[in-house]
C-alpha positions as CSV (number, residue, x, y, z in Angstrom):
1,X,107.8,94.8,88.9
2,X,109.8,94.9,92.1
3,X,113.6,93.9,92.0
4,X,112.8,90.9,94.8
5,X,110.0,89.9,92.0
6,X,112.2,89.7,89.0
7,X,114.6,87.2,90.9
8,X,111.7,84.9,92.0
9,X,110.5,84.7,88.6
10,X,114.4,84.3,87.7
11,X,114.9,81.8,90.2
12,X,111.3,79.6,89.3
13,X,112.6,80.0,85.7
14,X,116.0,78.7,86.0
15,X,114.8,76.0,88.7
16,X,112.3,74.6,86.2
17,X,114.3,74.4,83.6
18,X,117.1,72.2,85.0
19,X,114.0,69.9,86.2
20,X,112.7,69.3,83.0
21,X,114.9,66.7,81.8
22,X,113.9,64.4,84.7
23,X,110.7,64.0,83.8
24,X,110.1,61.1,82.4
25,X,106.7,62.3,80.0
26,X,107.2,61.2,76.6
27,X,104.7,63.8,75.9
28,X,107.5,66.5,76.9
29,X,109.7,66.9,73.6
30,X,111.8,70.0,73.1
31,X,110.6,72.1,75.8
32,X,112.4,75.6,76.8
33,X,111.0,77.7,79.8
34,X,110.8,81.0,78.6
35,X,109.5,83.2,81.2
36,X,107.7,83.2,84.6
37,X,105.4,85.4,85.8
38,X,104.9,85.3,89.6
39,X,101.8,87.2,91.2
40,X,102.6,89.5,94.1
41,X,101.4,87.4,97.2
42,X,103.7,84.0,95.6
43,X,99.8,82.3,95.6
44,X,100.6,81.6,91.5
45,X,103.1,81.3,88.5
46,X,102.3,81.4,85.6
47,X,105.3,79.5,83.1
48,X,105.6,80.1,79.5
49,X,106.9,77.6,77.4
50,X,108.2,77.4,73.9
51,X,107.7,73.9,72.7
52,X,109.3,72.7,69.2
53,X,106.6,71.2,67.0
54,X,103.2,71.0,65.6
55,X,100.7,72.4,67.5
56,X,99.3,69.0,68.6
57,X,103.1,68.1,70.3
58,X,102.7,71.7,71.6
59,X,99.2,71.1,73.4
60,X,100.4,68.0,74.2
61,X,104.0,68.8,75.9
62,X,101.9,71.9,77.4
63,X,99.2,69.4,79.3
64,X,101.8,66.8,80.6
65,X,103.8,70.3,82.2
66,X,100.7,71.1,84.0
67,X,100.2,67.4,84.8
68,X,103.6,67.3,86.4
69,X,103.3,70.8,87.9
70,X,103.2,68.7,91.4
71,X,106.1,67.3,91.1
72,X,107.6,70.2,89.6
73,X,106.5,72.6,92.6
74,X,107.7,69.7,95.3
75,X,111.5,70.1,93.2
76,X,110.8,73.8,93.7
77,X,110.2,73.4,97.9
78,X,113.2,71.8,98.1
79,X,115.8,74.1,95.9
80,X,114.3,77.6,96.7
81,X,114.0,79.5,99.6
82,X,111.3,81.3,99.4
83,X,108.1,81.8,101.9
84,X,105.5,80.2,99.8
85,X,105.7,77.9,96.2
86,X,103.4,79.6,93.9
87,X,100.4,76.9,92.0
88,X,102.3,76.4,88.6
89,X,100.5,76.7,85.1
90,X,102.1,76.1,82.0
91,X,101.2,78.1,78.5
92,X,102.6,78.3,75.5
93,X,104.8,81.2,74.6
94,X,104.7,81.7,70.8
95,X,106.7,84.5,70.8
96,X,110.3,82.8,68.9
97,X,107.8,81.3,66.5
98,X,106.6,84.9,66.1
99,X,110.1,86.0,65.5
100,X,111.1,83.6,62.9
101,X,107.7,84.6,61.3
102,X,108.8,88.3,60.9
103,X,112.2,87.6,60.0
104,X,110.9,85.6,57.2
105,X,108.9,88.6,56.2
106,X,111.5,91.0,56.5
107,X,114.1,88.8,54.3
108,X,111.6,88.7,51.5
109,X,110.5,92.4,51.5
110,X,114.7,93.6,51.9
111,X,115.9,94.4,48.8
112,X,119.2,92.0,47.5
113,X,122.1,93.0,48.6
114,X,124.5,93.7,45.3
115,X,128.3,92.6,46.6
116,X,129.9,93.2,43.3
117,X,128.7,97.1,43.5
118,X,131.9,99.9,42.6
């Protein structure tokens, strides 16, 4: 990925997530943008999200995003300049839930750690 790529993506990221909290979905909890992932020729985006809760608030905070995504990319026209707005689609990114997962793992399979050793 190019250096004018990365800070696109950065850019759509950053934009997105300071839009969030004006949307007025109740469907659209704790929602943190994770990542963006532009294609070359700006046609799409693709944003992942991490969403805290069960995986019906997740599916649903993930289909009011894409439900918004017009707004969202008309927010976008205005702050960036770039050539073209990429179409926006929202995904889940369950990668910090994969994280706490392993962690959680890892804790239980480390041996205790003895403090009062000599």
């Amino acid at each position: 990925m190019s250096g004018r790529m990365r800070r696109v993506n950065e850019s759509l990221r950053q934009s997105l997530s300071e839009a969030l909290p004006s949307l007025k979905d109740p469907r659209i909890g704790f929602v943190t943008i994770t990542a963006v992932r532009t294609t070359a020729d700006l046609s799409t985006a693709r944003v992942y999200v991490s969403v805290l809760g069960s995986e019906a608030k997740i599916a649903k905070a993930v289909d009011a995003l894409n439900a918004a995504h017009g707004v969202l990319q008309a927010r976008l026209n205005r702050e960036l300049r770039i050539k073209r707005i990429p179409q926006l689609t929202f995904e889940y990114d369950p990668t910090a839930e994969y994280a706490v997962r392993m962690t959680k793992l890892i804790e239980e399979l480390a041996p205790p750690d003895d403090d009062n050793e000599g």
